[in-house]
Phi, psi and omega in degrees: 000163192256152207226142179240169162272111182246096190247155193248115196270174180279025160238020179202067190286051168226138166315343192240027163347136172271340147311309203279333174336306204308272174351129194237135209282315204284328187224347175241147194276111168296090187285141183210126159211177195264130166194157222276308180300359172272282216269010192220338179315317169253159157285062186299155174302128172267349137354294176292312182293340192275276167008288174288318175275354176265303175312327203287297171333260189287055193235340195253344161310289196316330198279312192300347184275317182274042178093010192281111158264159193255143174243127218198121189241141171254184211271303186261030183312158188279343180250048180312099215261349171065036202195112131034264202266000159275326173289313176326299161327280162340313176311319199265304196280350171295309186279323203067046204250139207218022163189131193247156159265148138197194181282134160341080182306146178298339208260163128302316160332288214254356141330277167327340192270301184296352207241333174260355169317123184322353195258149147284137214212109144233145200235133194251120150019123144265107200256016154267020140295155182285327205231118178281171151341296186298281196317259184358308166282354188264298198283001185263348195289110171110319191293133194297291199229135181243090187257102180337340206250330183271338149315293170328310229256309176298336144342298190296302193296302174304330141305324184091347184291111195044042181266075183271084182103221185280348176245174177299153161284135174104300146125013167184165205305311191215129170285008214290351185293337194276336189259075204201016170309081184290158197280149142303142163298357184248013149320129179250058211262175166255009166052161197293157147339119194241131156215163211279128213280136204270179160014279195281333185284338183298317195293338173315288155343304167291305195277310177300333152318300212263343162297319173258004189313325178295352196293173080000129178135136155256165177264324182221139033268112166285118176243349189286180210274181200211346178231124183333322173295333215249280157012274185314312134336311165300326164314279182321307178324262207324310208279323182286330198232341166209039167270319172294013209212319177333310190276330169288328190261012214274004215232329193276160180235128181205148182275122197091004176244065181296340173254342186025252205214022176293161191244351164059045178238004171290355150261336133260012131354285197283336175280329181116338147354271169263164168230183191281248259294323176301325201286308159265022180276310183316347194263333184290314170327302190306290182314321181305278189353319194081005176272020139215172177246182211293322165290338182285323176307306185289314188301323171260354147278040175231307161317346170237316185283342183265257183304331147308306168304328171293303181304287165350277188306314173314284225300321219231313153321298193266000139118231186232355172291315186328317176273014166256000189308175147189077212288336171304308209032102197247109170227049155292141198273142161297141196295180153322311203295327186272358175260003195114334192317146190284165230157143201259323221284101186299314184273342160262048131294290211277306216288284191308310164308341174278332193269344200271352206258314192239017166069032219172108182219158184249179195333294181289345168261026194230343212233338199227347186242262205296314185288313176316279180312333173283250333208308196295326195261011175114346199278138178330126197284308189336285188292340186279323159339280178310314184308296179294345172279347184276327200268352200263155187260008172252015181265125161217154205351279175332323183245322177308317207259348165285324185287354187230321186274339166264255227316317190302299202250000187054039197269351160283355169108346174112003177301331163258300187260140184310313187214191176280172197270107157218124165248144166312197132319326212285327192295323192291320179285321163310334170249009186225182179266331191327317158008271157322100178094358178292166169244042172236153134269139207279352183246029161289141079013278168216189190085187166323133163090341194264086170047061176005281199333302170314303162261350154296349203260310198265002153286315178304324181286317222279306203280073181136002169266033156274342167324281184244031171296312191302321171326103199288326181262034173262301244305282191290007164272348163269325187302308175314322163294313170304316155336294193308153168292136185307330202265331178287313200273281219288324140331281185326297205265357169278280214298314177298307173307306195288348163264340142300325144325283163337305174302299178302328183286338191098001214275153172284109186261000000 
C-alpha cells in the first residue's frame, strides 16, 4: 500500500481528528511539528506557544501509544526546516510518502501554504465544529443581516441544547438582561484549575524561555492545562465551582481578580482539547441537576454553539481578505500602553497587565477596555488584529479577526454588529473597580482630569457621523450630542485632539 503523510497541526490536538479517521495507522506516519514560522508569524505570547508545544509532545505520545507512527520534530531539532510545509517535504523524502492528508487549518495563511505546497495535499473538513461551512452558508444565504443570535436559536434546535420540544427551556432563548451584574465586593472565586508543570512541559519552558524570551508576555507561572485528562478536569473544575455564579458576573472587572468565575477553557477548545458539544452537555447537565440556573447555563452555551461557532462560519464566509478590512479607515498606530507602556489610564493598565501576565482577558475587557479605547481613538484594526492574535493564548485567526475586526473595531463594515461597541467611561465604572483610584475621573466631561473615554467617545460620534447618524440604534447618542451647547461640544472636541495628539507624539495618556 502507498503510505502518506498525516499531519496534525498544534491546534488540533484531538483524537477523533478527520485527518487521523482518514488515516492508516498500519502504512502512514503522522507528522507533527514544532516550528519557528508558527510561532513568529506573530510574536505570539509565550505562554501561548509553551502551551501548544507541550500539548503537543504529549498528544503525539497518546497517538504513538495507540499505534501510530509518529514523526515529531521540536523546535529546536538541528534538521528543523522551520516552516509547515518544509517539514511535510523533509517527511516525504524520508517515508518516500508522495501525498499528505489533513484537516482543514483555522487560518487562510496557512490554507495556502497547504493548498500550493509542492506535494499532493488533501484537505478534509473539520468536523469538530458543530456547524460545517455549507451549514453555515446555507443558513447565512438570502439574509439582509447575519445576526448571531437567530444562528444561536438554530444551533439550539439542532443540538437539543436547553431545549424542551420545540421550544426554550426556560421559556425563552437568551438571558443576557440577568448577566450583568457588576461584582460585589465580597466575592470569592477560585478561579481556574492550575497545575504544575511535569518533565515536558519543564523542557518546554525552557526552549520557550531562551527562544521566545523577547515576546510579550511572562512565561511563568505556567499553569495551564496540557492533556485532554487535565482539559477534563478544568471542565469539572468550572461547572462545579463557577458556573452557578458565572452569568451574573461574566460582564464585571475587578482588580486583583483575573478570572472571577470565566471558566478559562477556550484554549482548550481552541487546541482541540475538548470538544463544543462535551462542554456544553456539562453545563447543560449541571443546569437539569439544579446546580446553576438557566441564565448562567444558557449565557455559556450561547458563547460556544452561538457565538464561537458563528465567528467561525463569519470567518470562512467572507473569505481571506476579511482580516484585512478597514471600513472606518482608521490608521493610527497602536500605542505603547498596549505593549506595557506606562499609562494614566487604570483599566487599561489593569487590561494589558493581566494579559501580559496571563495571556488571557475575558470578553468585556478585551471588547470593551482594550477594544473600546482602539475603536475611540482611531487606530488601524490591522495592528489592533494582530495585537490580540499575538498576546491572547486562545487566539487564532478564525476567531480573532471576527472578533476584533467585525464585532471590536467594526472594521467590516457592520458585517457582524448592527452598530459600533463604543462607550463613555460611565459603562466601565460601572462594571469594574477600575475607577477608583485612577488618575483621570470618570465623572469629567472634560478639562484637566477628564476620562479619554469620555471625550473620545463623542470625538468618535462627531467624526464618523455621516456613517452613523443614520443608525436607528444611534439615533440617541446623536440626539444627545445635538443637544449640547455649541461651546460644549467644541470643548469635547478640543479636549478629545488633545489626547489624541498625545497619542500621536508617544506621550502618556
Amino acid at each position: 500500500m502507498v503510505s502518506r503523510l498525516v499531519l496534525v497541526l498544534g491546534d488540533q490536538l484531538s483524537e477523533g481528528l478527520s485527518a487521523l479517521r482518514e488515516g492508516n495507522r498500519e502504512t502512514d506516519t503522522v507528522v507533527m511539528a514544532e516550528v519557528a514560522e508558527e510561532a513568529t508569524y506573530v510574536k505570539h505570547h509565550p505562554k501561548k506557544i509553551a502551551l501548544i508545544f507541550s500539548a503537543m509532545r504529549k498528544f503525539a505520545a497518546r497517538l504513538e501509544e495507540d499505534g501510530w507512527t509518529v514523526a515529531y520534530s521540536q523546535l529546536d531539532d538541528t534538521d528543523n526546516a522551520g516552516s509547515i510545509v518544509g517539514e511535510l517535504l523533509r517527511r516525504a523524502e524520508q517515508t518516500g510518502a508522495q501525498e499528505v492528508v489533513c484537516t482543514e487549518p483555522g487560518e487562510w495563511r496557512l490554507i495556502s501554504k497547504l493548498t500550493h505546497a509542492p506535494i499532493k495535499t488533501t484537505i478534509l473538513g473539520d468536523d469538530r465544529f458543530l456547524a460545517s461551512h455549507k451549514e453555515f452558508e446555507d443558513w447565512a444565504e438570502g439574509r439582509k443581516a447575519l445576526r448571531m443570535e437567530y444562528f444561536y436559536r438554530d444551533m439550539r434546535r439542532k443540538t437539543g441544547l436547553l431545549m424542551d420540544g420545540d421550544k426554550p427551556a426556560g421559556g425563552q432563548w437568551n438571558f443576557d438582561h440577568d448577566n450583568r451584574k457588576p461584582a460585589p465586593g465580597d466575592i470569592d472565586p477560585q478561579g481556574p484549575l492550575r497545575f504544575e508543570p511535569d518533565n515536558i512541559t519543564g523542557d518546554v519552558l525552557a526552549l520557550v524561555e531562551t527562544e521566545f524570551g523577547s515576546h510579550f508576555g511572562e512565561l511563568r507561572p505556567f499553569w495551564f492545562a496540557t492533556t485532554r485528562a487535565q482539559a477534563l478536569k478544568s471542565l469539572d473544575h468550572f461547572i462545579a465551582h463557577a458556573l452557578p455564579t458565572f452569568g451574573d458576573f461574566q460582564d464585571a472587572m475587578l482588580r486583583g481578580e483575573d478570572f472571577l468565575f470565566h471558566a478559562v477553557i477556550s484554549p482548550y477548545l481552541n487546541i482541540g482539547l475538548l470538544g463544543p458539544l462535551e462542554v456544553c452537555q456539562a453545563a447543560e447537565k449541571a443546569y437539569e441537576k439544579g446546580d446553576a440556573p438557566i441564565n448562567a447555563v444558557e449565557g455559556f452555551i450561547r458563547q460556544i454553539i452561538g457565538w464561537r461557532e458563528y465567528v467561525r462560519g463569519i470567518y470562512f464566509l467572507e473569505g481571506p481578505e476579511y482580516a484585512s478590512r478597514n471600513a472606518l479607515k482608521q490608521n493610527r498606530d497602536l500605542p505603547a500602553m498596549y505593549w506595557g507602556g506606562e499609562t494614566s489610564m487604570a483599566c487599561m493598565g489593569a487590561a494589558v497587565d493581566q494579559t501580559r501576565r496571563e495571556a488571557y482577558a475575558h470578553h468585556i475587557q478585551r471588547l470593551m477596555v482594550t477594544g473600546n479605547f482602539a475603536l475611540l481613538a482611531g487606530i488601524d484594526p490591522g495592528q489592533v488584529a494582530d495585537w490580540y492574535l499575538e498576546v491572547y493564548a486562545d487566539a487564532y485567526e478564525w476567531v480573532e479577526a471576527p472578533n476584533v475586526v467585525g464585532m471590536s473595531q467594526f472594521a467590516d463594515g457592520g458585517v457582524i454588529a448592527s452598530k459600533p461597541y463604543v462607550s463613555s467611561g460611565a459603562y466601565i465604572n460601572k462594571m469594574s473597580d477600575y475607577c477608583k483610584g485612577c488618575s483621570y475621573k470618570v465623572s469629567q466631561k472634560t478639562g484637566e482630569g477628564a476620562c479619554p473615554f469620555n471625550t473620545l467617545y463623542w470625538h468618535f460620534l462627531d467624526r464618523h457621523r455621516d456613517r452613523f447618524s443614520g443608525n436607528p440604534r444611534m439615533g440617541n447618542m446623536y440626539g444627545t450630542w445635538d443637544r449640547m451647547d455649541a461651546d460644549k461640544r467644541a470643548t469635547v472636541i478640543s479636549d478629545a485632539d488633545a489626547v489624541l495628539a498625545k497619542l500621536d507624539a508617544g506621550e502618556v495618556v
